[in-house]
C-alpha positions as CSV (number, residue, x, y, z in Angstrom):
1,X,24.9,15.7,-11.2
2,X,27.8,13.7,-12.2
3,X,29.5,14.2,-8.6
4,X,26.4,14.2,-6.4
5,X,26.8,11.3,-3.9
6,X,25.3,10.5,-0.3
7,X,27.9,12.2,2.2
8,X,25.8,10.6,5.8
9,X,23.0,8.5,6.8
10,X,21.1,9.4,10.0
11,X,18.4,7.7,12.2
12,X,16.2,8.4,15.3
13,X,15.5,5.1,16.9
14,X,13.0,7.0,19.1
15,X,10.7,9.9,17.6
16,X,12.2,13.1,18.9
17,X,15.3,11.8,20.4
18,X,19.0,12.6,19.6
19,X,20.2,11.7,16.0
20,X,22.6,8.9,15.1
21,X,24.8,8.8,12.2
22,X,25.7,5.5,10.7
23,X,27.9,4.2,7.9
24,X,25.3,2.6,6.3
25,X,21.8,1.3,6.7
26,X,19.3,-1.0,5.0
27,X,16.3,0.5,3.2
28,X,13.1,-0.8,4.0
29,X,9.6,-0.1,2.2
30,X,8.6,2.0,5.5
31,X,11.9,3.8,5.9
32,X,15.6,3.1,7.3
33,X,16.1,0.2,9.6
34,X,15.4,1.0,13.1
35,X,14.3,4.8,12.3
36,X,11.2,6.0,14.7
37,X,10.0,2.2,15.3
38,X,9.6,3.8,19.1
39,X,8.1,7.2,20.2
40,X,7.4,8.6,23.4
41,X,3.6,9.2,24.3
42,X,1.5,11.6,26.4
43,X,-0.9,10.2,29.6
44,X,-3.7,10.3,26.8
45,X,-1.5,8.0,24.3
46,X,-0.4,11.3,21.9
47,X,2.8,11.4,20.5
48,X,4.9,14.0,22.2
49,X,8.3,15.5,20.2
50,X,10.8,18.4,20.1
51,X,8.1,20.8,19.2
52,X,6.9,20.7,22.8
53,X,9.7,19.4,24.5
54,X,13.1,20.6,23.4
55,X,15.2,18.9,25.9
56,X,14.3,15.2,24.4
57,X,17.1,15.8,22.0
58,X,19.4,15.3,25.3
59,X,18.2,11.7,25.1
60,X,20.4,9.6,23.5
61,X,19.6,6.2,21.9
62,X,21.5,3.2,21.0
63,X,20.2,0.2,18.9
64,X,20.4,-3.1,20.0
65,X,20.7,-6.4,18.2
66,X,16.8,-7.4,17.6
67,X,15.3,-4.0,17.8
68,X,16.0,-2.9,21.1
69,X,17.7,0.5,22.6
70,X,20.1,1.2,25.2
71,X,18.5,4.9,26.4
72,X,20.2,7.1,28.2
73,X,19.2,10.1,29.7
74,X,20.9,13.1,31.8
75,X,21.8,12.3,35.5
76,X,20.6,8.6,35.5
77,X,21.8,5.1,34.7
78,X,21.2,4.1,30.6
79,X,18.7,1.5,30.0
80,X,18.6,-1.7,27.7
81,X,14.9,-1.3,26.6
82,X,13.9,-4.9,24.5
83,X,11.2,-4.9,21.8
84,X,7.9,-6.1,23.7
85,X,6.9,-9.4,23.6
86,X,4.5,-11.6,23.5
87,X,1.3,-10.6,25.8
88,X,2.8,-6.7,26.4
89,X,0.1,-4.3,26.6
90,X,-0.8,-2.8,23.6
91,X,-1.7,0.4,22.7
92,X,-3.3,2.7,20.0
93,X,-1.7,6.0,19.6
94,X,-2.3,9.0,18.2
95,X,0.6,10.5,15.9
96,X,-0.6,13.5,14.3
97,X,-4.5,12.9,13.2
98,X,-3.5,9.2,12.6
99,X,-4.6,6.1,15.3
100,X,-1.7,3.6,15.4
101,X,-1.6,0.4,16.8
102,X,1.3,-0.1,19.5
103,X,2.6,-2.0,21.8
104,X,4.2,-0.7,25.5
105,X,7.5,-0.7,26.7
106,X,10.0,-0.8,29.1
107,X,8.6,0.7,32.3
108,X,11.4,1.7,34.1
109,X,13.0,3.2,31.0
110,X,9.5,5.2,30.7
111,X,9.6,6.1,34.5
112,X,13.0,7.1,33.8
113,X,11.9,9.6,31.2
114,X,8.8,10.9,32.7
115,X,11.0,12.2,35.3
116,X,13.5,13.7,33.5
117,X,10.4,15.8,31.8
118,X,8.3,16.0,34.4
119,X,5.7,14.9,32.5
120,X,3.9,11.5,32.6
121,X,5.0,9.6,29.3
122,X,5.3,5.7,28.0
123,X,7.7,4.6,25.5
124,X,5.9,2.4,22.8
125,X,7.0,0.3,19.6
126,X,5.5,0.3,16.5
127,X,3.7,-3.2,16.5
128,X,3.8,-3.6,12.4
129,X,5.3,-1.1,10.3
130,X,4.2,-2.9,6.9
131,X,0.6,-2.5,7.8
132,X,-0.3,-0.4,10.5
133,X,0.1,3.8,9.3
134,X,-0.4,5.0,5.5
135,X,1.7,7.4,3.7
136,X,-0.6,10.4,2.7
137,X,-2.2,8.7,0.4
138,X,-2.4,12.5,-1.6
139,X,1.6,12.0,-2.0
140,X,1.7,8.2,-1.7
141,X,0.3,4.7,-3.4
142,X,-2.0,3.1,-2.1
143,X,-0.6,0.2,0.8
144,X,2.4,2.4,1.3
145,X,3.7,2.6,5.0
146,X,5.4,4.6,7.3
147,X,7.2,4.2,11.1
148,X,6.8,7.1,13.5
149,X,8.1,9.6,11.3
150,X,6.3,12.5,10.7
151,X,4.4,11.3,7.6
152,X,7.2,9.9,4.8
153,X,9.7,7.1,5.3
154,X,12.4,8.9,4.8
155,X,14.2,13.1,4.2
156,X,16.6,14.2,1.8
157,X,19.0,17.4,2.4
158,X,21.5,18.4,0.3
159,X,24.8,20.6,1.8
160,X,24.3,23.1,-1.3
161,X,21.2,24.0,0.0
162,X,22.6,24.5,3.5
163,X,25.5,26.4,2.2
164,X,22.7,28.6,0.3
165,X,20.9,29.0,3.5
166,X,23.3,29.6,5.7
167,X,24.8,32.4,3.6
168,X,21.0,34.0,3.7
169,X,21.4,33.7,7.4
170,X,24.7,35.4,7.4
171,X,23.0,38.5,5.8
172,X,19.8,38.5,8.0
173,X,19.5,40.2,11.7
174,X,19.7,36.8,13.6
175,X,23.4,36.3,11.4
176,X,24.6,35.5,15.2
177,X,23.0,32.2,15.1
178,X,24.6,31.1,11.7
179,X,26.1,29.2,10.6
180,X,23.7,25.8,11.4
181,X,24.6,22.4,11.1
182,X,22.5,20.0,9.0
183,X,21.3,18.1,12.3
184,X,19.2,21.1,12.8
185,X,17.0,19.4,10.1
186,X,17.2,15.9,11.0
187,X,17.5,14.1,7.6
188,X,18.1,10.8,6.9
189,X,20.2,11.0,3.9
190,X,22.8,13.8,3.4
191,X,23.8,14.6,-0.5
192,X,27.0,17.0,-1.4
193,X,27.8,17.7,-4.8
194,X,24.8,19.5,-6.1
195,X,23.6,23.1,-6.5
196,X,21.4,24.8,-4.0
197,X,17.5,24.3,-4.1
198,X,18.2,21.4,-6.8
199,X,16.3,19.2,-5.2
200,X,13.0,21.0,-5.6
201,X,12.8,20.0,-8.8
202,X,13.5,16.2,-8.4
203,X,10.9,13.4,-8.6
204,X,12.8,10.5,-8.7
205,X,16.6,9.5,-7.6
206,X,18.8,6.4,-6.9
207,X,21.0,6.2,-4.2
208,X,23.2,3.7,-4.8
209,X,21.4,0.8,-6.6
210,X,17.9,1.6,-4.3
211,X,15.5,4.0,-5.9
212,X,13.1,6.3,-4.3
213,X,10.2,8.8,-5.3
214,X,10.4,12.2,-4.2
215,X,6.7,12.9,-2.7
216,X,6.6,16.4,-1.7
217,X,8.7,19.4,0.0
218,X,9.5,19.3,3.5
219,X,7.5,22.4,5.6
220,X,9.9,23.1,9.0
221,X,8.6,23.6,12.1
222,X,10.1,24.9,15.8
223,X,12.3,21.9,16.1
224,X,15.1,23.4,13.4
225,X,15.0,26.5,15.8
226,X,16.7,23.6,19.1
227,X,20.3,23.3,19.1
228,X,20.4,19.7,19.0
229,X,23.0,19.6,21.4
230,X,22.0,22.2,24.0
231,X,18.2,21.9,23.3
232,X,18.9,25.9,23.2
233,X,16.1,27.2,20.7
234,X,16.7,30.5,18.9
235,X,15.0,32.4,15.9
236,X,16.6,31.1,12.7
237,X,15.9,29.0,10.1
238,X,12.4,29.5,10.4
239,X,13.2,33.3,10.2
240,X,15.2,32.8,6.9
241,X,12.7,30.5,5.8
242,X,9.8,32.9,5.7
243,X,11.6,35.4,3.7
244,X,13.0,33.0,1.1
245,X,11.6,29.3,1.4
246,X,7.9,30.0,1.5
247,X,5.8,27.5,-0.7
248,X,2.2,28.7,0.4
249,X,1.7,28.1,4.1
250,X,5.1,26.0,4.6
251,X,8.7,26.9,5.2
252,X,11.1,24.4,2.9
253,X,14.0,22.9,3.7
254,X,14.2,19.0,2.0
255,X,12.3,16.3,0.4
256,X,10.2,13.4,1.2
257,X,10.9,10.1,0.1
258,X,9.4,6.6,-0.6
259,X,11.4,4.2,-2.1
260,X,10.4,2.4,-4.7
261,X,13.1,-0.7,-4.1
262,X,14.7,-2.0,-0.9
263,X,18.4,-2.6,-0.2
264,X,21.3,-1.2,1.6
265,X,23.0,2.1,1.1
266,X,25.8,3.5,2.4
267,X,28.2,6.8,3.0
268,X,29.7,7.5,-0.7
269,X,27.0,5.9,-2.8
270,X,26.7,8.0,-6.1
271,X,23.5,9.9,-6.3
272,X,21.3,10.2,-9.1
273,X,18.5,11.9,-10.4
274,X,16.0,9.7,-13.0
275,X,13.2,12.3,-13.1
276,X,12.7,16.0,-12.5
277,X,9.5,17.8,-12.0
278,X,8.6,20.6,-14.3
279,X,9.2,24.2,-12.9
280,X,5.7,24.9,-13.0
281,X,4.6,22.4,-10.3
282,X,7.8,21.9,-8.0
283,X,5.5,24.8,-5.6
284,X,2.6,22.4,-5.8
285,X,4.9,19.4,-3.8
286,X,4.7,21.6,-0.4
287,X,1.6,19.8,0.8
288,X,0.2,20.0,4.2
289,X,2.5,17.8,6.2
């Protein structure tokens, strides 16, 4: 992939929450810095996202200086929201079938929130990322950490596999909804310059001077059906998916990634691939979550 380089970086400073795209961004053993350190929890301390509630990608977040957020929701002031300090109450959340250790937030800016859902919710911070949730440890070695994220530190998209996707869409019956943008996906990195699906078959890249392992394929869910800017859902690309991305149970789209060094990379950084799986077991990376 001689021309293959990273065209944007994205993060979520809070689990669900609009995407923002930065020129660089530091790369930390648990994922970007200042991705999903905050997420949004239910009355019984469960992790609540754009699966169930669409309209949290109408939230907008801003990082502060020292790990805060300026949050700003429809039809009310923005908040500054500060990391929690000393003597906050703490918390232990559930984020899929894994108990994390917490600590509470802002109150107002959870009040604030709760009422634009109309549902009860408390915006928490993730008390230690180097410590506190495993990777899968089927996918992962052992002591390696994630944020809030799903379950890898970071995801990898590629625009030839969009293109590829997009031109499946264009021949399917929701062809209407096409063509999607790559926020649809919410990555973190964004790589142009290589052919479609090439990534299935990777197992180890560089991004810059910062290397990562490629742990599995990324299964989609409901949230790449929102618009991310009118929380509108439709059918597609789950649709498309299931006709031409199926690895067992999951629908593909992406790559999860644990890197393997720290250090800063940044919009243009050449791409490169140090190891590829063999065909035979690129279908064996789709994993369960």
């Amino acid at each position: 992939m001689p021309n293959a380089e990273l065209t944007s970086l994205h993060v979520y400073p809070v689990k669900g929450t609009r995407g923002l795209t930065l020129p660089e961004a530091t790369v930390e053993p648990w994922g970007l810095a200042g991705d999903r350190r905050w997420m949004l929890v239910d009355a019984e301390d469960r992790c609540i996202t754009q699966r169930g509630f669409p309209t949290l990608a109408l939230i907008s977040v801003t990082p502060l200086p020292g790990g805060g957020l300026r949050l700003a929701v429809p039809g009310q002031d923005p908040w500054e929201v500060p990391v929690p300090g000393p003597g906050a109450p703490a918390a232990t959340v559930e984020i899929w079938k894994d108990k994390v250790r917490a600590v509470v937030g802002d109150a107002a800016a959870s009040a604030g929130v709760s009422s634009f859902l109309g549902r009860e919710v408390r915006l928490v911070h993730l008390a230690d990322p180097a410590r506190d949730r495993l990777v899968d440890q089927e996918f992962a070695a052992p002591g390696e950490t994630v944020s809030f994220a799903d379950g890898y530190p970071l995801l990898v998209t590629t625009t030839g596999s969009l293109d590829a996707l997009n031109a499946l869409i264009a021949e399917g019956d929701h062809a209407a909804e096409g063509p999607l943008p790559m926020e649809r996906f919410r990555p973190n990195l964004v790589v142009s310059g290589t052919g479609a699906w090439d990534e299935d078959a990777w197992a180890r890249v560089a991004v810059g001077e910062v290397t990562f392992k490629v742990a599995k394929m990324c299964g989609r869910c409901v949230v790449t059906t929102t618009d991310q800017r009118t929380a509108e859902r439709g059918r597609e690309p789950l649709r498309t998916l299931s006709r031409h991305r199926r690895f067992g149970s999951q629908l593909v789209f992406g790559q999860n990634l644990i890197p393997e060094s720290t250090g800063t990379v940044r919009a243009g950084d050449p791409v490169t691939v140090l190891a590829r799986r063999p065909v035979a077991a690129v279908s064996a990376t789709a994993g369960t979550r």
